[in-house]
N, C-alpha and C positions, 0 to 999 in steps of 0.2 A: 331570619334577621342577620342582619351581617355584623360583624366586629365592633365597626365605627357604629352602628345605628345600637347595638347595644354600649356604647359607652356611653351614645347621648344620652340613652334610656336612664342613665346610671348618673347623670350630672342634671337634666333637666327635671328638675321637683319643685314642688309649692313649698314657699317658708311656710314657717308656723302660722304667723299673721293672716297671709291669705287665705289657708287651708280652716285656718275659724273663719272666719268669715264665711267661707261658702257655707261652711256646715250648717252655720247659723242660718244662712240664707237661703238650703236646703230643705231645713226646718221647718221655716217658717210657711217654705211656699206648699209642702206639701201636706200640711197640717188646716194649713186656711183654704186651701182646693177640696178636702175630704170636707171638710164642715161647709164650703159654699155650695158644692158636688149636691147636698140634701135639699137643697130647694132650687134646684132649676132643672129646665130639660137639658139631660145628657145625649152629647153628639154619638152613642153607642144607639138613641134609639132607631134613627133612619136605618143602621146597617142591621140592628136587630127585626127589623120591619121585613127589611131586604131577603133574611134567610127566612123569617117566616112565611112567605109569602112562596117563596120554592119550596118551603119543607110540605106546604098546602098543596101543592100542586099549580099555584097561581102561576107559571111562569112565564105567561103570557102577557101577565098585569103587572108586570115588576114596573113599570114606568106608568101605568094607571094611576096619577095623582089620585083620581076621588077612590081609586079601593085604597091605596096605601092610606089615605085620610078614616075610612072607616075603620081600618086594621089596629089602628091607633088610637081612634076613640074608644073602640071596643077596649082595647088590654091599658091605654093608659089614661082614657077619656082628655083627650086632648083637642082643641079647638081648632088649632093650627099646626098642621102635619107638619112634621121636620122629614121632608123625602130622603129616600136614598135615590144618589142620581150616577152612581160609581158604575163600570162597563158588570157584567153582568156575574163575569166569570169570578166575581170578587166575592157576591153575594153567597156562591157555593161556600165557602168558607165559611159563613156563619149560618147557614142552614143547619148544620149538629149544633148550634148553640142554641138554636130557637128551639130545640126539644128541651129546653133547661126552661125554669121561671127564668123573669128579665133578672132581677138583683143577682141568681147563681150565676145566668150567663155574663153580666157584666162582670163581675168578679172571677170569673173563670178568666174570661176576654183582659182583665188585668193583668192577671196574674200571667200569663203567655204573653201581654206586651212588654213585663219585663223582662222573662228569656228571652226577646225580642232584642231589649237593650242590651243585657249581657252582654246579644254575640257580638253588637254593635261598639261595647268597649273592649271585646277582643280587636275587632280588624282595626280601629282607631287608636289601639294602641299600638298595635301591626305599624300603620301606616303612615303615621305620627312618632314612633318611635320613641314612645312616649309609656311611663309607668302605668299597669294597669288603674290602682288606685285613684292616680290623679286624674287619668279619663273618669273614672268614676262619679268623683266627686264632681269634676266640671259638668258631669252630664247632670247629675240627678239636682244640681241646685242652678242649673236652668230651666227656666220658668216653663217655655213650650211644651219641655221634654215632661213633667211633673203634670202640666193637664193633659196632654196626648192620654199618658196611663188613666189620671183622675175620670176622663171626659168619655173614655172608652172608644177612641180614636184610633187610626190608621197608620199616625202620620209616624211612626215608629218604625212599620214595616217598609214605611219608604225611605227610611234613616238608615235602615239595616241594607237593605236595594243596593241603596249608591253607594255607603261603606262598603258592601262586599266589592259590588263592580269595582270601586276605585283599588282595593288590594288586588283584585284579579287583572287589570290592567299593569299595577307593575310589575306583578310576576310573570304580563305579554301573555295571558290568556284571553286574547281578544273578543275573541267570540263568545265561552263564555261569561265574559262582562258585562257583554251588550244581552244575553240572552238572559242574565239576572238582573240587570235594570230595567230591560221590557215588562219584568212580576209587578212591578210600582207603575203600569200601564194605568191601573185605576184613579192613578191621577196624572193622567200625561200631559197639561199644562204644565204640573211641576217639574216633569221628564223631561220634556223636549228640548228645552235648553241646553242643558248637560250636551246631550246627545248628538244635539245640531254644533257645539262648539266641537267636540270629541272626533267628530265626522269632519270637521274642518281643519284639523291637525291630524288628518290622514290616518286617524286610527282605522282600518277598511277591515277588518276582520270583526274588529265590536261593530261595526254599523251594520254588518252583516247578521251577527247575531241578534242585535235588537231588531233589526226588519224581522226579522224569523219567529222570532219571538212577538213582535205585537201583530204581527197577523194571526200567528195562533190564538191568542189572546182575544182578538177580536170577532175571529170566527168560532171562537168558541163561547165568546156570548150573545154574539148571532143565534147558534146553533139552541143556545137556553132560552130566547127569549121569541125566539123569530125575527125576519127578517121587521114584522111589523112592532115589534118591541122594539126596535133597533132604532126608525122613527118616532115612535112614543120615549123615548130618551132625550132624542133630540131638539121635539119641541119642548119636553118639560125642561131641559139646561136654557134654549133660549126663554121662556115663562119666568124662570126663575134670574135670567138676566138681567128682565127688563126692569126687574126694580119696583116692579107693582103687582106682585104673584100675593103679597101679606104672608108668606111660610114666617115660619120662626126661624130660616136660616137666614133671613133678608136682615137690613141695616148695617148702621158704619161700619161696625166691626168685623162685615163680610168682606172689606177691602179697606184696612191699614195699608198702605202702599200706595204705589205710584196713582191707579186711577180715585184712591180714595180722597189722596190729595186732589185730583182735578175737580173730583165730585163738589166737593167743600166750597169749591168757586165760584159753583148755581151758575155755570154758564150753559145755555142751550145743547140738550141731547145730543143732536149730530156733530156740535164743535166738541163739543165732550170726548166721543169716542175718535173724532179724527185727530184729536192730539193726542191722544192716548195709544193710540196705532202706532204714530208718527212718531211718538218720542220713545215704544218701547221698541220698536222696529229698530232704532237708529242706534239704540243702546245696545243691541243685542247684537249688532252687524258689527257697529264699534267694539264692542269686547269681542266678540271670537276674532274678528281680524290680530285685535292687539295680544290675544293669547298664541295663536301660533307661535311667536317668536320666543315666550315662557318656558325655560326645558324642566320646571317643576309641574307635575301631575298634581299636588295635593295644591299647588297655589293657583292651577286653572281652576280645579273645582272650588274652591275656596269663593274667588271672584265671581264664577259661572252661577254659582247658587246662590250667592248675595245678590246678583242680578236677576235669580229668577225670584226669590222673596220679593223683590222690590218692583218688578214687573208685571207678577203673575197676575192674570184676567178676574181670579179669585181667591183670595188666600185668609187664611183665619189664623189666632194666635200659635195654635197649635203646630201649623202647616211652619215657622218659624224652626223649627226642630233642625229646618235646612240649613240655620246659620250656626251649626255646631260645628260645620268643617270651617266657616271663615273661622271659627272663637279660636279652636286649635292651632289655625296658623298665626293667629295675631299675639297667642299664649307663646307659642313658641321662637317668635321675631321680640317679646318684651322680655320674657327669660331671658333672652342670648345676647340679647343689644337691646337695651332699656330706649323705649320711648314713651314721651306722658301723650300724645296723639292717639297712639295706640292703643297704651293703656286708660283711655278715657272710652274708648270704645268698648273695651272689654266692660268697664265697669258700668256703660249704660248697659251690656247684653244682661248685667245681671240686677240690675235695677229696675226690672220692666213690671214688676208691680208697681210702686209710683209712677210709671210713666203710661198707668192704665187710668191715673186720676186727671193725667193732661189730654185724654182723649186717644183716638185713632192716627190724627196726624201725627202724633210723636213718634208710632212707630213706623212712619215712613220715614219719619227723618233718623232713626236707629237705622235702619235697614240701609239708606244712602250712605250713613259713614260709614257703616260696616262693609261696604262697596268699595267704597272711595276708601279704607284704610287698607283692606286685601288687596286692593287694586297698588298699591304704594308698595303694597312690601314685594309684590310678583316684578314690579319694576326693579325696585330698588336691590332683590337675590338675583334679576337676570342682571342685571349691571354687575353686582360683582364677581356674577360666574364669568361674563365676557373680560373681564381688566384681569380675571385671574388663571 
């Protein structure tokens, strides 16, 4: 860290005021997620399914809706399978936890989601420039971040993914940037974005390493599953598309976001999806164009990932974890130079338990301003890096 980045480190902090606040609001959420955590299915069971079924030997059946269906009646008598549908090479991962009961693996799987975090408020404070503590507290009394842990979820290691890659871009380790953002392959919806903008501002060494990287990756769960597992994936993602499979991953709250919004309008299937193309296409073409000209790294990703929240084909509350790099940048433009625009955004990021009582479209419309506010302030530092 340089001189000046540690001086910011040293002037940018939470008054009193807000730092209660979060604490409170840390409190709260991760105390009413352990007590809600007791009676529903947790997202840790699909990937626990996932390792049991290679720890068996099934590796052939890893996309076999009706075994994964039995696999889970049998150990949780469940009615309606919640699949794992992540590439294969992910599944290895939890195959040593499937030798555990589920409650110890889950709890193991927690407890390594937050060394998970740790290292995630190491490089965020890295790259943020910004006090450990305060990353701290921002991360743990946001909402996403508290179920990801609770829910026995993923989306953590894909927080840690792009946190590392975006430190290892500015230190110009290009390649491996790209070869440690290809590990979050298991969910390359929420990849690709980053990636396609990254590769558009001529980063050519990281796009080099993620190509490298996701063909391993993918030939490596080729190699687990067969090439005919490889198809059985792919029709269960489309099954699971269409909206009439009945898993327990189906409903609103499988897409708060941009197509959640269209869904709500009950207009006909095919017009459905062709605006939904058409307006995430046009979004995504408009912003990486308009990010080339941005000479901040932390305010492309900032934007790039507010737009893939708000885009993604599938996104759940958890998958949200992604708008911790917009929060830091809009934390650090209201620190420096106070705006109530901004800071009304920050303070819905952390109000997203009530805004779980207005439904799913609310958090589309979180996820657009927190777009459209990153999108403000990448304008408004390139403007006065150029006047300056």
């Amino acid at each position: 860290m340089t001189t000046s980045a540690s001086a910011r480190t040293a002037t940018t902090t939470l008054s009193r005021e807000p730092a209660l606040l979060l604490i409170i609001v840390a409190i709260f959420n991760w105390v009413a997620l352990m007590l809600y955590a007791r009676s529903v299915t947790l997202d840790f069971t699909g990937l626990y399914t996932g390792g049991m079924l290679l720890l068996h030997g099934q590796h052939h059946q890893l996309y076999n809706l009706a075994t994964q269906a039995t696999e889970q009646a049998r150990l949780f008598h469940f009615q309606s399978p919640l699949p794992y549908n992540h590439l294969a090479y992910e599944a290895l991962l939890f195959a040593p936890l499937a030798a555990l009961s589920f409650h110890t693996a889950l709890w193991v799987w927690r407890v390594l989601n937050v060394a998970v975090l740790l290292m995630s408020v190491h490089g965020l404070s890295a790259l943020f420039a910004l006090p450990r503590p305060m990353v701290a507290l921002l991360l743990l009394a946001f909402l996403p971040v508290s179920l990801a842990v609770v829910q026995g979820q993923d989306s953590l290691l894909l927080l840690a993914a792009i946190t590392g890659c975006l430190c290892m871009l500015q230190q110009r380790r290009g390649f491996a940037a790209g070869l440690l953002l290809s590990c979050a392959c298991f969910k390359p919806h929420l990849v690709l974005p980053l990636a396609i903008v990254l590769l558009l501002r001529r980063e050519i060494r990281f796009a080099f390493g993620f190509a490298c990287g996701a063909i391993a990756w993918v030939a490596l769960s080729i190699a687990v599953t067969g090439l005919d597992g490889w198809w059985q994936m792919i029709a269960l993602l489309r099954y699971e598309a269409s909206g009439t499979s009945g898993l327990a991953a189906d409903g609103a709250w499988s897409h708060p976001n941009l197509i959640g919004a269209l869904l709500s309008l009950h207009l006909a299937p095919p017009l459905t999806q062709m605006l939904y193309v058409l307006l995430a296409a046009s979004l995504l073409a408009a912003t990486a164009w308009k990010m080339r000209a941005v000479p901040s790294l932390q305010q492309v990703a900032a934007v790039t990932l507010a737009l893939t929240v708000l885009v993604a084909p599938h996104i759940t509350l958890h998958d949200f974890t992604l708008l911790v790099v917009p929060i830091f940048t809009l934390s650090l433009r209201v620190v420096r130079a106070p705006s109530l625009l901004y800071a009304i955004g920050l303070a819905l990021c952390y109000a997203m338990f009530p805004l779980m009582v207005l439904g799913p479209l609310s958090f589309f419309l979180l996820a657009a301003y927190v777009m459209w506010s990153a999108m403000g302030v990448a304008t408004q530092s390139t403007a006065e890096t150029s006047h300056s």
